[in-house]
N, CA, C and O atoms as a Tinker XYZ file with bonds, in Angstrom:
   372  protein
     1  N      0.844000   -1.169000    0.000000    73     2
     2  CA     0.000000    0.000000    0.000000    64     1     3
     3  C      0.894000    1.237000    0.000000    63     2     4     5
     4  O      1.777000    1.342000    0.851000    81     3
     5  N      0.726000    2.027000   -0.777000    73     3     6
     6  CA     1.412000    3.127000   -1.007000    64     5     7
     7  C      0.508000    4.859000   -0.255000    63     6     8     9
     8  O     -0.685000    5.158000   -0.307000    81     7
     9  N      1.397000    5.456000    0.216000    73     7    10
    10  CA     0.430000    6.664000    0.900000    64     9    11
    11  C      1.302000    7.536000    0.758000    63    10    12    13
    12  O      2.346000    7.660000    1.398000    81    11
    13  N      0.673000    8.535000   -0.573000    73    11    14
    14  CA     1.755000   10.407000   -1.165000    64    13    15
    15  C      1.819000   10.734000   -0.195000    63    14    16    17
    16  O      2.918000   11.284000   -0.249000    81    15
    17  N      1.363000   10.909000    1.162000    73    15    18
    18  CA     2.190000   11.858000    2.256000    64    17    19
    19  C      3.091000   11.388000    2.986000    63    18    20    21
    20  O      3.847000   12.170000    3.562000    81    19
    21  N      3.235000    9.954000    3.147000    73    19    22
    22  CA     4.837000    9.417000    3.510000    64    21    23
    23  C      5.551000    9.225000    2.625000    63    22    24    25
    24  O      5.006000    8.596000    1.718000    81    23
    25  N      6.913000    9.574000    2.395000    73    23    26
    26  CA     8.260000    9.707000    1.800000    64    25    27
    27  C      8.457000    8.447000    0.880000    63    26    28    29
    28  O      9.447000    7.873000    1.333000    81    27
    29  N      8.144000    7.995000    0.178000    73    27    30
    30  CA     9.332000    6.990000   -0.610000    64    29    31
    31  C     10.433000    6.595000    0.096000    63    30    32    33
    32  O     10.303000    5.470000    0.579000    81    31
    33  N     11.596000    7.203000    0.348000    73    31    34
    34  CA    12.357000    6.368000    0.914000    64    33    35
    35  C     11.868000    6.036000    2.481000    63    34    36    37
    36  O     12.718000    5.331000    3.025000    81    35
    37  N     11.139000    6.234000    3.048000    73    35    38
    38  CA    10.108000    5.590000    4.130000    64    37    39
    39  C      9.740000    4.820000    4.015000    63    38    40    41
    40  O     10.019000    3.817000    4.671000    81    39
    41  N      8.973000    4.882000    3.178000    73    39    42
    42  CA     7.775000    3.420000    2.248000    64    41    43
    43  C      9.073000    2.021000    2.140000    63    42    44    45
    44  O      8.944000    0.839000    2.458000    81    43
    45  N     10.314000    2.775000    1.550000    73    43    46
    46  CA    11.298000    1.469000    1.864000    64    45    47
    47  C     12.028000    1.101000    2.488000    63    46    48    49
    48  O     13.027000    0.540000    2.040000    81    47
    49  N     11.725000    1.341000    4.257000    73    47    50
    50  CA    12.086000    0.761000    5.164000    64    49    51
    51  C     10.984000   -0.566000    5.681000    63    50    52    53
    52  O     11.126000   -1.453000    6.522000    81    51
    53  N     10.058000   -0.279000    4.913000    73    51    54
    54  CA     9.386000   -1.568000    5.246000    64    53    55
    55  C      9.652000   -2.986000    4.703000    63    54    56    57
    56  O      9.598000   -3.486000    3.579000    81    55
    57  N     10.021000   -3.530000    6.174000    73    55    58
    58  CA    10.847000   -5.007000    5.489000    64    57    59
    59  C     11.693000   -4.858000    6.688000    63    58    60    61
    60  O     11.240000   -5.545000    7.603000    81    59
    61  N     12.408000   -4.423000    6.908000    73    59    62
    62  CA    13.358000   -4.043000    7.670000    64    61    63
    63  C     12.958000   -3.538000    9.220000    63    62    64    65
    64  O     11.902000   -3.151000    9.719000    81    63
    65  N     14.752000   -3.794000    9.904000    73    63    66
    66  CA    14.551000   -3.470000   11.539000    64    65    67
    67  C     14.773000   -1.750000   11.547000    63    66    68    69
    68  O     15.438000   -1.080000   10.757000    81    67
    69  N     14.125000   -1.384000   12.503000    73    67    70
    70  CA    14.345000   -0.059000   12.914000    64    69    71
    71  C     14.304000    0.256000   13.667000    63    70    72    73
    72  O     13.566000   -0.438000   14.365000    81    71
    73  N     14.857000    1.383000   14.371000    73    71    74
    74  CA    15.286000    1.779000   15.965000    64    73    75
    75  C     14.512000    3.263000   16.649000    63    74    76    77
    76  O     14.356000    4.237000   15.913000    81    75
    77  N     14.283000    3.282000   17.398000    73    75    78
    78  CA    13.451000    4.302000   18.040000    64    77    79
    79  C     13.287000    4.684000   19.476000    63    78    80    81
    80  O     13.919000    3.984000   20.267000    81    79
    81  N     12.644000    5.549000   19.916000    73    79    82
    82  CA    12.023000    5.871000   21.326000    64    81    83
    83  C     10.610000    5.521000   21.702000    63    82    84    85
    84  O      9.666000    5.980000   21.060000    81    83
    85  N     10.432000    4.649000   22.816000    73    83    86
    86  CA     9.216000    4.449000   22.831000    64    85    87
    87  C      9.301000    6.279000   23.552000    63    86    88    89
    88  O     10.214000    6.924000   24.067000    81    87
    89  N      7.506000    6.657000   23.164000    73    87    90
    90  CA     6.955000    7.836000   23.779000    64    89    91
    91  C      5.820000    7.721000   24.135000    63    90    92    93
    92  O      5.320000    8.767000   24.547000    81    91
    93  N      4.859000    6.377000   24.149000    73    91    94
    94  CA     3.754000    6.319000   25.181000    64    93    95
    95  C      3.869000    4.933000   25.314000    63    94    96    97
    96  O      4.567000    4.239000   24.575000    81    95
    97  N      3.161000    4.497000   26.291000    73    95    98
    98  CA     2.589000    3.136000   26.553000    64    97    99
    99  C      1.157000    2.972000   26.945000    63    98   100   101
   100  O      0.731000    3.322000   28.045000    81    99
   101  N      0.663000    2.603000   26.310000    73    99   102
   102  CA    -0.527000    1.995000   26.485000    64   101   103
   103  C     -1.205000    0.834000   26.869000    63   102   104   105
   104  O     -0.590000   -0.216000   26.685000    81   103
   105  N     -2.357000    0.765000   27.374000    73   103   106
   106  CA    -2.878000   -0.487000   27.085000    64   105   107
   107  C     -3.267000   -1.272000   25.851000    63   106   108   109
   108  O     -3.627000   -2.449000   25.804000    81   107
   109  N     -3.128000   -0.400000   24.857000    73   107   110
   110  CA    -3.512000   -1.268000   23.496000    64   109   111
   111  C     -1.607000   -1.069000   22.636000    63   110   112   113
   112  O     -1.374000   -1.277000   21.446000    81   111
   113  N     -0.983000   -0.807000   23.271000    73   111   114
   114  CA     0.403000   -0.516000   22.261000    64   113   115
   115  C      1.046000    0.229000   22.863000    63   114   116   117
   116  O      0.780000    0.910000   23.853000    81   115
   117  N      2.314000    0.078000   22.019000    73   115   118
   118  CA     3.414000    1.532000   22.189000    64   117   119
   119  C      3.512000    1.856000   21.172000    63   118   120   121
   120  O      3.375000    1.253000   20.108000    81   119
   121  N      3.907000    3.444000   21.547000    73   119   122
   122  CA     4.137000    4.384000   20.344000    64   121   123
   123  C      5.349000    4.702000   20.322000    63   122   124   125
   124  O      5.831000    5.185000   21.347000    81   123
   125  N      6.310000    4.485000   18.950000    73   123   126
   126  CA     7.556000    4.353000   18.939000    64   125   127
   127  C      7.898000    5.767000   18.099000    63   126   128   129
   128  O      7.437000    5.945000   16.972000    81   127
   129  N      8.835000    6.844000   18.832000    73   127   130
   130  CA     9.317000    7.954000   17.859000    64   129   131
   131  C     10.423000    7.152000   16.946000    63   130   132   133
   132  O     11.294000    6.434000   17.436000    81   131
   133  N     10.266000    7.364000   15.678000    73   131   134
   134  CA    10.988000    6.557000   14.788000    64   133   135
   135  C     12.066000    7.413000   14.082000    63   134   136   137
   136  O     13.067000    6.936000   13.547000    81   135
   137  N     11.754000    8.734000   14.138000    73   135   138
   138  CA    12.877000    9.911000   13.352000    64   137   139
   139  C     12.114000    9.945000   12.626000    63   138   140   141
   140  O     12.849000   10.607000   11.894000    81   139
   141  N     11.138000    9.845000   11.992000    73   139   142
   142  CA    10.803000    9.432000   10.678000    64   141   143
   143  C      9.035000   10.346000   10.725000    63   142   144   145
   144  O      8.453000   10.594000   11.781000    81   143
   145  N      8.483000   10.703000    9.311000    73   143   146
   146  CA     7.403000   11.102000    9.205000    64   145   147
   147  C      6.244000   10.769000   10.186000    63   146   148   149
   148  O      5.462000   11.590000   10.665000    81   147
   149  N      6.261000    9.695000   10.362000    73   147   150
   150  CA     5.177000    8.899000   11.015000    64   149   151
   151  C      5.659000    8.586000   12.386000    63   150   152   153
   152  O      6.879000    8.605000   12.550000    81   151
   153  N      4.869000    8.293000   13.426000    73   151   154
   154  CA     5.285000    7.392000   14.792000    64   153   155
   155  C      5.322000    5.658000   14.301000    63   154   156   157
   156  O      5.030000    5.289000   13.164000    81   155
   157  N      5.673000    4.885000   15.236000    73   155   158
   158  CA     5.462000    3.443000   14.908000    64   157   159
   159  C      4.475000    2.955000   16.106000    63   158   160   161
   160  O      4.359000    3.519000   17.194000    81   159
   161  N      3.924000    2.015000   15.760000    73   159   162
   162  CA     3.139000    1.674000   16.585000    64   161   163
   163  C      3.299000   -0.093000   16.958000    63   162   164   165
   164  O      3.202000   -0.830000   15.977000    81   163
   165  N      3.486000   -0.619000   18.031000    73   163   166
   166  CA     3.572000   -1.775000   18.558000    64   165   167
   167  C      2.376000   -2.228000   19.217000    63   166   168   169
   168  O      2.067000   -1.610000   20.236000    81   167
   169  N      1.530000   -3.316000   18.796000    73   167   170
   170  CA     0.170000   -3.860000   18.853000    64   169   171
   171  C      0.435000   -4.649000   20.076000    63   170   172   173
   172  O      1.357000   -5.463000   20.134000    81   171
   173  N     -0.462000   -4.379000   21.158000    73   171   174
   174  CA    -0.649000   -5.001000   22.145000    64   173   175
   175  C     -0.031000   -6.756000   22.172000    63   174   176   177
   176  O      0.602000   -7.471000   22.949000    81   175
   177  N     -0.820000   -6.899000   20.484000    73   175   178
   178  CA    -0.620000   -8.442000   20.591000    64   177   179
   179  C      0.667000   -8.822000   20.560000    63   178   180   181
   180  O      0.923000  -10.021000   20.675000    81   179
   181  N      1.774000   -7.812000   20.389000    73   179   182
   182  CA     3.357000   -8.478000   20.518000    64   181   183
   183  C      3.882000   -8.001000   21.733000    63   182   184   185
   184  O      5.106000   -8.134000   21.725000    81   183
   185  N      3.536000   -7.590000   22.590000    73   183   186
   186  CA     4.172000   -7.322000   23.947000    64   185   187
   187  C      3.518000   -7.905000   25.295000    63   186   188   189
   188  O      3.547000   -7.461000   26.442000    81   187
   189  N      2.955000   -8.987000   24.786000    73   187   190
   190  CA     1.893000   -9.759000   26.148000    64   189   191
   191  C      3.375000  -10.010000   27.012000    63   190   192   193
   192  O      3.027000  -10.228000   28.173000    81   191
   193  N      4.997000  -10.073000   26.914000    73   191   194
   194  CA     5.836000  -10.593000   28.100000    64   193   195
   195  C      6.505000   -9.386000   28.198000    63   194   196   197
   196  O      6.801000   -8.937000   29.305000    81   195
   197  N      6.819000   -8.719000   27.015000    73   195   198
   198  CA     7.575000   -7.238000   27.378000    64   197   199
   199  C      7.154000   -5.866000   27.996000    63   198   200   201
   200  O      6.004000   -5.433000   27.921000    81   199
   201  N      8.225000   -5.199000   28.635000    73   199   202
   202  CA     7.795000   -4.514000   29.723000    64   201   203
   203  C      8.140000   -3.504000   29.374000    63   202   204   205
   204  O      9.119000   -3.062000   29.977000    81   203
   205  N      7.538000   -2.628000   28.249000    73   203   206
   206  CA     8.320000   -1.092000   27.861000    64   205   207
   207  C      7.916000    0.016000   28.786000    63   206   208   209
   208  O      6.990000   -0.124000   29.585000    81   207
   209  N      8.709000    1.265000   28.660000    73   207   210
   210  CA     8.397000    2.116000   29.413000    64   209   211
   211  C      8.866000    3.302000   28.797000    63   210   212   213
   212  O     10.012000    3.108000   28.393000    81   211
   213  N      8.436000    4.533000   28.534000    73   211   214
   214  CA     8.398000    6.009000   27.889000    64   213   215
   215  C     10.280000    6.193000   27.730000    63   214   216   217
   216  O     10.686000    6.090000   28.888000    81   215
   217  N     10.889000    6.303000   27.260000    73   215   218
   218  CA    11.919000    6.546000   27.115000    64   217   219
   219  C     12.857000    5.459000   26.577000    63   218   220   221
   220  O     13.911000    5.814000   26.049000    81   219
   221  N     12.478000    3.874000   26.697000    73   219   222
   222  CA    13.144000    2.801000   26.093000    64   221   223
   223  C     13.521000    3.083000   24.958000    63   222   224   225
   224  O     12.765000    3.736000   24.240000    81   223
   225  N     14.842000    2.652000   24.467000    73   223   226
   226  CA    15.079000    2.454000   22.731000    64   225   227
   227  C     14.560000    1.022000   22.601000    63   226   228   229
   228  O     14.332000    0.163000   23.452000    81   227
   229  N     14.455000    1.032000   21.371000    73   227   230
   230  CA    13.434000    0.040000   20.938000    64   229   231
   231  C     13.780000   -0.164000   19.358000    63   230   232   233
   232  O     13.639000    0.677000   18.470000    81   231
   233  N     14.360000   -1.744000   19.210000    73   231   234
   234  CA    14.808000   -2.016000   17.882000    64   233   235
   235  C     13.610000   -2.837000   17.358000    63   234   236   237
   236  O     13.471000   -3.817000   18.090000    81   235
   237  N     12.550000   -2.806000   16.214000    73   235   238
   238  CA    11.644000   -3.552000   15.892000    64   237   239
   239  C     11.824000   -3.699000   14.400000    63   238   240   241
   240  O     12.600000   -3.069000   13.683000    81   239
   241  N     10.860000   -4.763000   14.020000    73   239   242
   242  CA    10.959000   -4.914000   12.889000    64   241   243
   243  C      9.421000   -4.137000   12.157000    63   242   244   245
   244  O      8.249000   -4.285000   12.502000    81   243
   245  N     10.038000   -3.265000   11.010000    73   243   246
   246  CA     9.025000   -2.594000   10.405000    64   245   247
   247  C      8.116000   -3.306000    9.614000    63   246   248   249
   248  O      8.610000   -3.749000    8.577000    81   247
   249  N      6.618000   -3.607000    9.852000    73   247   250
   250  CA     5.694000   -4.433000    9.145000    64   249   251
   251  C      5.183000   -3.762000    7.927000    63   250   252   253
   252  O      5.445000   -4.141000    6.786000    81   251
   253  N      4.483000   -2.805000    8.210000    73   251   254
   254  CA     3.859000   -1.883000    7.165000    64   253   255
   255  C      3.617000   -0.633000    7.697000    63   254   256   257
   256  O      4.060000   -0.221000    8.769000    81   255
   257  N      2.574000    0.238000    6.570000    73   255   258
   258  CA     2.185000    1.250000    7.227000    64   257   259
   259  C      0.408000    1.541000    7.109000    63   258   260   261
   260  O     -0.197000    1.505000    6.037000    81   259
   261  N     -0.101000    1.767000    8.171000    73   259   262
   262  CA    -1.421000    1.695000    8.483000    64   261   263
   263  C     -1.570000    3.230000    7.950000    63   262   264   265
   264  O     -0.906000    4.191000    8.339000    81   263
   265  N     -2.459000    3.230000    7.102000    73   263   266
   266  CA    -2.941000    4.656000    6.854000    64   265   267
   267  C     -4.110000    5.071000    7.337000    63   266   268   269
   268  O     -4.527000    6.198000    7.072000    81   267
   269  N     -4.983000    3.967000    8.329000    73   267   270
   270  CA    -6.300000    4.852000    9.084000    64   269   271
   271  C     -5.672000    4.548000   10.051000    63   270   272   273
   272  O     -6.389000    5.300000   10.712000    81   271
   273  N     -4.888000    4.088000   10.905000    73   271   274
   274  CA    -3.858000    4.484000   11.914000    64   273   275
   275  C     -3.129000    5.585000   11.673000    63   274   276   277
   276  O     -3.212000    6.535000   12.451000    81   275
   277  N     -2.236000    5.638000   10.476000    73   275   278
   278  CA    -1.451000    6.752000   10.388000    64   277   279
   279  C     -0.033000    6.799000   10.890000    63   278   280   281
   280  O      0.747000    7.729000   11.095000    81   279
   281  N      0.053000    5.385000   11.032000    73   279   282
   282  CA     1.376000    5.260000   11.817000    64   281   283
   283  C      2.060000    3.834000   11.263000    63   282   284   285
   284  O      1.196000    3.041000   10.887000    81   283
   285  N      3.352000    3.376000   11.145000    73   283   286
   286  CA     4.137000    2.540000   10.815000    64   285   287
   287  C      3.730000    1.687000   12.280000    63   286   288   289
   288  O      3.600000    2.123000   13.424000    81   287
   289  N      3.561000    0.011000   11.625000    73   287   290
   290  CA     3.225000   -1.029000   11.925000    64   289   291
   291  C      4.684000   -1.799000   12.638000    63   290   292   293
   292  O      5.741000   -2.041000   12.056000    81   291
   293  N      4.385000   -2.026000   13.829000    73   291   294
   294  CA     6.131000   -2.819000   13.867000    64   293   295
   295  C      6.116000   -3.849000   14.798000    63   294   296   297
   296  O      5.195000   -3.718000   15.604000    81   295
   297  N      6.913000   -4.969000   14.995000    73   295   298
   298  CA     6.817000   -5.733000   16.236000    64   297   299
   299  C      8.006000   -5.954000   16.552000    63   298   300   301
   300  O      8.842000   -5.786000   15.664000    81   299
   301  N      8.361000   -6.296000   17.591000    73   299   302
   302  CA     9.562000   -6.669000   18.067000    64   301   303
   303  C     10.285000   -8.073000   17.353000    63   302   304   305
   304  O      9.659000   -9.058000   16.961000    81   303
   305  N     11.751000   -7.880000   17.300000    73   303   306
   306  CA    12.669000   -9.030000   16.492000    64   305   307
   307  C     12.408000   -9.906000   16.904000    63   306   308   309
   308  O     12.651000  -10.019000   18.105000    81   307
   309  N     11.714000  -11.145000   16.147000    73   307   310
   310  CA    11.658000  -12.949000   16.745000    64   309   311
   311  C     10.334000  -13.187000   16.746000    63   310   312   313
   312  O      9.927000  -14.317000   16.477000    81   311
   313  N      9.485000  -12.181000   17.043000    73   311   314
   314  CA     8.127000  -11.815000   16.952000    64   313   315
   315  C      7.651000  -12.424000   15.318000    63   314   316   317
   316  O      8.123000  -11.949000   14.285000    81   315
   317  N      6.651000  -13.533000   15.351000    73   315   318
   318  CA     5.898000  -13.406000   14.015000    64   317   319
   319  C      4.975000  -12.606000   13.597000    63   318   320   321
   320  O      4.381000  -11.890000   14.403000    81   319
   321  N      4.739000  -12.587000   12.497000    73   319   322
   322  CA     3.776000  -11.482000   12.687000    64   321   323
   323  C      2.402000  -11.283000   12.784000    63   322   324   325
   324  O      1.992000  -12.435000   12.646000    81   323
   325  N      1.164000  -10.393000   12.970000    73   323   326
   326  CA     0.145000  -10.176000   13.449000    64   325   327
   327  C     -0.748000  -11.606000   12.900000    63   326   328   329
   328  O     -1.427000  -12.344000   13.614000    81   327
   329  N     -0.513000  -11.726000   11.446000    73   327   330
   330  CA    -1.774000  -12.407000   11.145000    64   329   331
   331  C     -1.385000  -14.435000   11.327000    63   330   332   333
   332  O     -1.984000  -15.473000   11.047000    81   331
   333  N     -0.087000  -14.067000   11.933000    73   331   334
   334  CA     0.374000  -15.828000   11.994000    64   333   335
   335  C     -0.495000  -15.832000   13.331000    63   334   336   337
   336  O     -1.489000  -16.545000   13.473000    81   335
   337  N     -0.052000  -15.036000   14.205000    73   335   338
   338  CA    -0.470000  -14.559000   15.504000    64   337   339
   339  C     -1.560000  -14.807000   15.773000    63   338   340   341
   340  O     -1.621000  -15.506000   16.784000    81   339
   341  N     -2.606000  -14.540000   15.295000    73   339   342
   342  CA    -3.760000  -14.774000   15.232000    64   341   343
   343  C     -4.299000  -16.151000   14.582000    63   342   344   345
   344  O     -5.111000  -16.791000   15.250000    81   343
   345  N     -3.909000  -16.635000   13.356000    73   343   346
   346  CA    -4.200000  -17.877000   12.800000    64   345   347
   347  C     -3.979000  -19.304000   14.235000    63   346   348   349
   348  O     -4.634000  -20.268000   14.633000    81   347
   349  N     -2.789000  -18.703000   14.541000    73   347   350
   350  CA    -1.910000  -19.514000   15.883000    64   349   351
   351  C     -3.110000  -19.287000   17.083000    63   350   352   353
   352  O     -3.520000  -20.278000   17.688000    81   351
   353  N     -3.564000  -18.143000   17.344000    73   351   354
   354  CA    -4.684000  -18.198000   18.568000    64   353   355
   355  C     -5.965000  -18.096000   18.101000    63   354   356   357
   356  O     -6.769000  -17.298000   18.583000    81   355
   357  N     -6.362000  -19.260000   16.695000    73   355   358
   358  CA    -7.717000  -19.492000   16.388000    64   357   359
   359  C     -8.319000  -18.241000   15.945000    63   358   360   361
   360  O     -9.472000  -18.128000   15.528000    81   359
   361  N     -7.696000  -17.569000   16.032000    73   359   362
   362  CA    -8.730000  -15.848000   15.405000    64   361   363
   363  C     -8.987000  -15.694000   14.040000    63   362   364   365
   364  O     -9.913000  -15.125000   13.462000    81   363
   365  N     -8.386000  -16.066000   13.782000    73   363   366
   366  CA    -7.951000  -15.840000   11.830000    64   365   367
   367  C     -8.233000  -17.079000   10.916000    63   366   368   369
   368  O     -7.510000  -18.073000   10.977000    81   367
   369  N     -9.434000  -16.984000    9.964000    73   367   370
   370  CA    -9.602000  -18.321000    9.042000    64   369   371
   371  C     -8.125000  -18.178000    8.180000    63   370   372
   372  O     -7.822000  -19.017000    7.332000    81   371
């Protein structure tokens, strides 16, 4: 999925690890300052054992980019990703 208000060379960091600041924590995610146009966002469903906190660096792997989020998709290294995740906990035909 392609989106004219993020950068091209943005668009091709997806695939790839990237490094950041977490700057919130939530109950549904963290929000990762990435340097970059967009924030990243880490889905609840990959941090059920990890323990982030507002200021952590944070190396993840870049999934995509959500454009009704508005924010780059990411999970942590070793982490599969969202939709195995789900197939794996019966959620997903």
């Amino acid at each position: 999925m392609t989106n004219p208000e993020v950068p091209e060379a943005e668009m091709r960091l997806v695939g790839s690890v990237v490094e950041g600041e977490a700057t919130a924590v939530f109950p549904w995610g963290v929000i990762v300052d990435l340097g970059l146009s967009r924030d990243g966002l880490i889905d609840v469903l990959y941090i059920d054992d990890d323990n982030y906190q507002v200021g952590d660096r944070v190396s993840c792997y870049l999934d995509a980019f959500d454009e009704m989020k508005n924010k780059f998709i990411l999970r942590p290294p070793g982490q599969v990703p969202l939709a195995e995740r789900l197939r794996r906990r019966g959620l997903s035909s």
